[in-house]
MARPA-636401 format. One line per 5 residues: number of its first residue (from 1); for each residue x negated, y negated, z negated of C-alpha. Coordinates in Angstrom, 1 decimal. Each point is the difference from the previous one (the first is absolute). Layout:
REM residues N
NUM> X/Y/Z | ...
END
This chain:
REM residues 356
1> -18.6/-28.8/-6.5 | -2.8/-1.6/-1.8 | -2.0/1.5/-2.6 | 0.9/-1.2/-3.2 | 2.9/-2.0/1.0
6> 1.7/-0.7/-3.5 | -3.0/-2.0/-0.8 | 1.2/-2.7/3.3 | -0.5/-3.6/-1.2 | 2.8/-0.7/1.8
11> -0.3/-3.7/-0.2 | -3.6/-0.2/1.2 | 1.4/2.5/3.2 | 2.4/-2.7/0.7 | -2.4/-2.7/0.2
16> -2.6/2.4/1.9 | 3.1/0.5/2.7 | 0.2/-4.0/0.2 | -3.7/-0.5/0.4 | 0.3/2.4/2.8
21> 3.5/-0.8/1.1 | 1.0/3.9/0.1 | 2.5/-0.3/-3.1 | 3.1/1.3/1.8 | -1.9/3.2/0.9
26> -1.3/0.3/-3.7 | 3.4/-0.6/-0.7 | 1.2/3.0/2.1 | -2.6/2.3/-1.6 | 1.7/-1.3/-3.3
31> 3.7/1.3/1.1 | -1.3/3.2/0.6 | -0.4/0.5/-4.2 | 3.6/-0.1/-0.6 | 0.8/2.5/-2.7
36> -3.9/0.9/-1.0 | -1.7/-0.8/-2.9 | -2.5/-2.7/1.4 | 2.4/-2.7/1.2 | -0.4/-2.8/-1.6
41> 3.0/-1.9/-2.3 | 3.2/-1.4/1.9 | -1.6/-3.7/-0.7 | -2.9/1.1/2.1 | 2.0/1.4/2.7
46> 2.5/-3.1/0.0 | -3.3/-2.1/0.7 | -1.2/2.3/2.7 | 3.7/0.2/1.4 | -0.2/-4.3/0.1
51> -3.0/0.2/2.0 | 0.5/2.5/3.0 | 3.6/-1.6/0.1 | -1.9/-3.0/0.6 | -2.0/1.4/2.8
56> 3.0/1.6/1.4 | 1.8/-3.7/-0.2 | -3.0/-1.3/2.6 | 0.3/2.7/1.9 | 3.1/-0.7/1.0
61> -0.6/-3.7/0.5 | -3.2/0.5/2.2 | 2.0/3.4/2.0 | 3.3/-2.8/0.8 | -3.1/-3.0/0.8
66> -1.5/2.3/2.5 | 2.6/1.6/1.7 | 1.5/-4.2/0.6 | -3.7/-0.9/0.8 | -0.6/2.4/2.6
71> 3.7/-0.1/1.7 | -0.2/-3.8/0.3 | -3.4/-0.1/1.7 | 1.3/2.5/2.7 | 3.5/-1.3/0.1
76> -0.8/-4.0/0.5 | -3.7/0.0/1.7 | -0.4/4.1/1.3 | -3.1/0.6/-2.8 | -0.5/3.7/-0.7
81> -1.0/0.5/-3.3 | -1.5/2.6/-1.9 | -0.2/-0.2/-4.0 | -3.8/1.2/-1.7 | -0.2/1.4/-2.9
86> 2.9/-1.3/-2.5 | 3.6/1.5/0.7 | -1.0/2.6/1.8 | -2.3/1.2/-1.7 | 2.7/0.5/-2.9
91> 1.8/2.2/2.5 | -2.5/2.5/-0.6 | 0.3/0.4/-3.4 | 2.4/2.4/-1.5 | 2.2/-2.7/-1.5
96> -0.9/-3.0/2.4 | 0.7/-2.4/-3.1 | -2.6/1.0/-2.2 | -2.5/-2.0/2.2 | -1.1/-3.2/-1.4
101> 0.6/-2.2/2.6 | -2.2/-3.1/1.6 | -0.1/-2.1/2.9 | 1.8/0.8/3.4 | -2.6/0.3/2.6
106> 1.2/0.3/3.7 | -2.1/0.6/3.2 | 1.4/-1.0/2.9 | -0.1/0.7/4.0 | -1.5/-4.1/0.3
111> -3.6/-0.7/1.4 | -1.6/-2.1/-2.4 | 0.7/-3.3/2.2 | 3.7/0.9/0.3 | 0.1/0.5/-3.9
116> -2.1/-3.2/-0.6 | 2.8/-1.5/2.8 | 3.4/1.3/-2.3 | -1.1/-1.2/-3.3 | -0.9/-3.1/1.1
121> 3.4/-0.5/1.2 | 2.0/1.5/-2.8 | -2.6/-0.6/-3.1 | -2.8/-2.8/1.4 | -1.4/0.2/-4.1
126> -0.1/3.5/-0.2 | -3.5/0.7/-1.1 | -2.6/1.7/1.8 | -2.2/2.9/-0.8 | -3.1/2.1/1.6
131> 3.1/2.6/0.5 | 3.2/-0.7/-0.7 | 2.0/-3.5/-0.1 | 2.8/-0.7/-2.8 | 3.2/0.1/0.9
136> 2.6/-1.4/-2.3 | 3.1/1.4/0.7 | 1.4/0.9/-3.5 | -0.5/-2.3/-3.2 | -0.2/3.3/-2.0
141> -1.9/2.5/2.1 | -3.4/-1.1/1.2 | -0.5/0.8/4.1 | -3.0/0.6/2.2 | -0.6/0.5/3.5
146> -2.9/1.6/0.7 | -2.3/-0.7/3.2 | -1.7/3.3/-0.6 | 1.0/2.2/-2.4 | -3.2/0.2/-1.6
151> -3.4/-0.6/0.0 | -3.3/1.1/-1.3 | -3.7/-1.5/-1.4 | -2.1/1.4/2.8 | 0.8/-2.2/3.3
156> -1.3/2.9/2.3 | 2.5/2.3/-1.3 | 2.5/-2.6/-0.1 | -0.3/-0.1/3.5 | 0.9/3.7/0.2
161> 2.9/-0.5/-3.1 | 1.2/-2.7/2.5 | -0.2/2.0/3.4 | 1.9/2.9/-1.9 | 3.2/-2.5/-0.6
166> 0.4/-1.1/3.0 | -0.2/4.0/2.0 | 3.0/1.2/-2.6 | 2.2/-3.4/-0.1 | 1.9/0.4/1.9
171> 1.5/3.4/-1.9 | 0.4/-1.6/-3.0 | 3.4/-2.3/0.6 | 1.8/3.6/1.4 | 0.7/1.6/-4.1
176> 3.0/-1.1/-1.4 | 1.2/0.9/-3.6 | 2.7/-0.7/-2.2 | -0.8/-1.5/-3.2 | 2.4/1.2/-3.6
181> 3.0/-1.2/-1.0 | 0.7/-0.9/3.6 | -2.0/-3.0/-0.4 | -0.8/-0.2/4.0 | -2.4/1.3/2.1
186> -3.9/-0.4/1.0 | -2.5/1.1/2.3 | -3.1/1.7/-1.4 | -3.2/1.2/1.3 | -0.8/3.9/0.5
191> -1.9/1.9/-2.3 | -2.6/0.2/2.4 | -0.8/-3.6/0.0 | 0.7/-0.1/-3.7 | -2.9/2.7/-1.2
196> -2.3/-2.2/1.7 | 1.5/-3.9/-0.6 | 0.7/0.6/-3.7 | -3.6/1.5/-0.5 | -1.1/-2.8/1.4
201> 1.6/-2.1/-2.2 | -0.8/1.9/-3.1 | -3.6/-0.4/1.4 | 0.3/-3.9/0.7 | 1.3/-0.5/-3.5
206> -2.5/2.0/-2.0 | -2.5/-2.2/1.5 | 1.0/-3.4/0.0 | 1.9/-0.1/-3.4 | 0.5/3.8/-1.3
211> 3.0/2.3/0.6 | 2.3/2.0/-3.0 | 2.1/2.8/0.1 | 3.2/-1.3/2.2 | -1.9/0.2/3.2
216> -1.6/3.4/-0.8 | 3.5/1.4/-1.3 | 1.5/-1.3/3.3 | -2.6/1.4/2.8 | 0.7/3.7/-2.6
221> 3.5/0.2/0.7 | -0.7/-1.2/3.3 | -2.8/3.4/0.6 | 2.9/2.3/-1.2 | 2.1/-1.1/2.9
226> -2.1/2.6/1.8 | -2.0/-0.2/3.0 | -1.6/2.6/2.5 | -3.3/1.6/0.5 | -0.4/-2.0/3.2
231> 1.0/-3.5/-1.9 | -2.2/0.8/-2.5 | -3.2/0.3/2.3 | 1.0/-3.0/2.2 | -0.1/-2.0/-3.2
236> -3.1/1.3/-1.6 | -1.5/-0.9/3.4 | 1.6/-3.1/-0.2 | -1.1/-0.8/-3.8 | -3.5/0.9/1.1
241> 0.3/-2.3/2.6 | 1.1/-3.0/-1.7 | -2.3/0.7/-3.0 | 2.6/1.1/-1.9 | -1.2/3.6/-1.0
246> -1.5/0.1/-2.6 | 2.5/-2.5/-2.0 | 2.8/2.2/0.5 | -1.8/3.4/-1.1 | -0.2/-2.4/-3.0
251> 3.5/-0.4/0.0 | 0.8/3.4/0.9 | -1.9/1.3/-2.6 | 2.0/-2.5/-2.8 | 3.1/1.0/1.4
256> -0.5/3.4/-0.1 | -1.9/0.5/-3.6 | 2.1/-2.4/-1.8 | 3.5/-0.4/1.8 | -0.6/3.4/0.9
261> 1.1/-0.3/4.0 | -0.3/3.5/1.2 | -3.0/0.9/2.1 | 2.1/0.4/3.4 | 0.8/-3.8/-0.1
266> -3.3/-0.9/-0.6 | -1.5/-1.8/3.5 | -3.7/0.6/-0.2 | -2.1/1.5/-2.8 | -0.3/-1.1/-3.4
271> -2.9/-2.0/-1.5 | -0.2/-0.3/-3.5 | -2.4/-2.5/-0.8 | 1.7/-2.4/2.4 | 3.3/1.1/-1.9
276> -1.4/-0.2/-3.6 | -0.8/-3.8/0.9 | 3.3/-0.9/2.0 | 1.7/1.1/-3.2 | -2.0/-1.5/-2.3
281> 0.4/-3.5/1.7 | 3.9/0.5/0.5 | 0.4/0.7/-4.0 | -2.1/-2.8/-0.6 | 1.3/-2.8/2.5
286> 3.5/0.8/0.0 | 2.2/-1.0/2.8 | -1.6/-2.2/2.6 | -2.8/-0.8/-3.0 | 2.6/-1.8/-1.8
291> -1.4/1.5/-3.3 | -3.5/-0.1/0.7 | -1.5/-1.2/-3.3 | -3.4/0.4/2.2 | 0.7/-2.4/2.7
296> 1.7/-3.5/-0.2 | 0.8/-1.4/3.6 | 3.0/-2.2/-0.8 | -0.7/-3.9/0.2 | -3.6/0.3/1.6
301> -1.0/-1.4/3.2 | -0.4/1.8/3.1 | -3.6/0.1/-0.5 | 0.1/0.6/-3.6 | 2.1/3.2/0.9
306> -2.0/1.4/3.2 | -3.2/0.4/-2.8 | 2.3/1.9/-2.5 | 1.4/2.2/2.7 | -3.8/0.5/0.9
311> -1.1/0.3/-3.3 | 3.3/3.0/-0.5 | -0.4/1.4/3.5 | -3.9/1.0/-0.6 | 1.1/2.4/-2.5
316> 0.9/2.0/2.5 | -2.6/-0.9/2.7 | -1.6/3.8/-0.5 | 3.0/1.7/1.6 | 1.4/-2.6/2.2
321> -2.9/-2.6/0.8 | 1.7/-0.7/3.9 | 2.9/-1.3/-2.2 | -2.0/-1.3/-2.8 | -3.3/-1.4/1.1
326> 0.4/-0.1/4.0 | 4.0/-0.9/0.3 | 1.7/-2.2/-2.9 | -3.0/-2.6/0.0 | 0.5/-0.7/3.4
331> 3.3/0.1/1.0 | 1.7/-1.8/-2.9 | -1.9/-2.8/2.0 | 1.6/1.0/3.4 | 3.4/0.7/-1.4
336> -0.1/-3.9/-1.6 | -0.8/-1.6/2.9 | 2.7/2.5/2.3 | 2.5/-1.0/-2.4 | -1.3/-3.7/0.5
341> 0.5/0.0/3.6 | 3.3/2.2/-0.3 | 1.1/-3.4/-2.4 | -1.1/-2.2/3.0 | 1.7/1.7/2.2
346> 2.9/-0.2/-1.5 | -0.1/-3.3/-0.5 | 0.2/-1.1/3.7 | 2.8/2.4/-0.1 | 2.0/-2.4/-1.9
351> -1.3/-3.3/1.0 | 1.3/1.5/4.0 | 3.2/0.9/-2.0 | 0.1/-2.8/-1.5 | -0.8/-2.4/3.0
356> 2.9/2.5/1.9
END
């Protein structure tokens, strides 16, 4: 329990769990003060109670949206799918509907021609990115397929990001899990492939926009599914070699000093400078840097934003200058013009399709 817990602005907690999109765990911390002296008043707790049922409401929307999603692209064109992130992530939570919900990513077992090929031909204005295209499948759950899962600022460890897909694939359309409330089922990737993707991402995000709590809470209850000794030196290994290191000692060290993860599900060694700053930019951006008063990318140009990323990123060029000064400034650049030729690809696609 926190120190001096009858003394709780409730109110500003509430908003804090919205900044940070975490307010259905908050809220499960809050349940746990039934009968003590420091919950707050039954108009307080209705308002809490409002929003996790809320959160609980899209998660059963977005658990029905991608069981449908997934079944229909394997029952009508043979597409395995996987689901990132999302809905099954929430399947590692102890309630899985305390997790705010967001988008519903899928990976599937395409190349990227024989994606670019399908969406053409079942959504030709789907729009494009560096790594994932839209899909819009549901007018009330937004839907990506991603061409990689992820992706990072340096393009020589991108290389090795990318190589690192591609070897464990094929393993990650074989997990199937049933979602609550028998909602349907999904396939999800292994924890293996997770511990290193969803670093990844928290990594991607923390440098190209900032990253809040969410993504942290969700690679801590993903830790405390346990690994063993010989996973956890093939992915320290693996972290070093992907550049990766000494970001997740950062993380490991946040994890494990303020969510307090216990030390045997910590993957490499803590580093507390690097995890005094990952915390400090997470309280201070909020989710995705949505509530970064610092910051203001929304409505600039491209260019106008790849000099406030700069300007952002160099204040953290001392630890991580391969990301910072040698990667983000240069392939921002690369990943434009990829995703311009991905476009014109695509393009021909549907004039063939359309000439067909």
């Amino acid at each position: 329990m926190p120190e001096r817990l009858d003394e709780m602005d409730w109110d500003g907690l509430l908003e804090f769990g919205r900044k940070q999109t975490i307010v259905g765990v908050l809220y499960h911390g809050l349940k746990r003060l039934e009968g003590r002296p420091e919950r707050p008043d039954k108009y307080k707790v209705i308002e809490w109670y409002a929003a996790n049922e809320e959160i609980a409401k899209d998660n059963e929307k977005l658990n029905r949206a991608s069981a449908k999603i997934t079944y229909l692209l394997y029952k009508k064109d043979g597409i395995k799918a996987c689901v990132l992130k999302g809905q099954g992530n929430a399947l590692m939570y102890p309630d899985p509907m305390m997790r705010t919900s967001g988008d519903i990513d899928l990976w599937t077992s395409l190349t990227t021609d024989e994606l670019l090929s399908f969406i053409m031909k079942v959504s030709p204005e789907s729009g494009i990115e560096y790594h994932h295209i839209d899909f819009p499948a549901f007018d009330d759950a937004v839907t990506e397929i991603h061409i990689i899962p992820s992706f990072m600022g340096n393009l020589f460890y991108e290389r090795r990001l990318k190589k690192y897909f591609e070897q464990v694939k094929a393993d990650q359309f074989r997990q199937i899990v049933s979602l609550p409330g028998g909602a349907g089922r999904i396939c999800v990737p292994t924890d293996g492939f997770n511990r290193i993707f969803q670093l990844s991402h928290v990594m991607h995000h923390f440098f190209f926009e900032g990253v809040g709590l969410r993504q942290i809470v969700d690679y801590y209850y993903l830790l405390r599914r346990g690994f063993t000794e010989e996973e956890r030196a093939a992915d320290e290994q693996l972290l070093k070699r992907l550049n990766m290191h000494k970001f997740a000692a950062g993380l490991m060290w946040l994890l494990h000093d303020t969510l307090g993860l216990d030390e045997r599900y910590l993957l490499v060694k803590p580093n507390e400078k690097v995890g005094r700053m990952l915390l400090d930019e997470a309280m201070k951006a909020g989710n995705f840097g949505h509530h970064d008063d610092r910051y203001h990318f929304k409505g600039l140009s491209v260019y106008t934003q790849y000099f406030v990323e700069i300007y952002r990123n160099l204040h953290f060029a001392w630890q991580f200058p391969s990301e910072t000064i040698w990667g983000r400034p240069v392939s921002r650049w690369y990943h434009m013009y990829y995703k311009w030729r991905l476009r014109r690809k695509a393009k021909r696609l549907k004039q063939k399709g359309n000439k067909s």
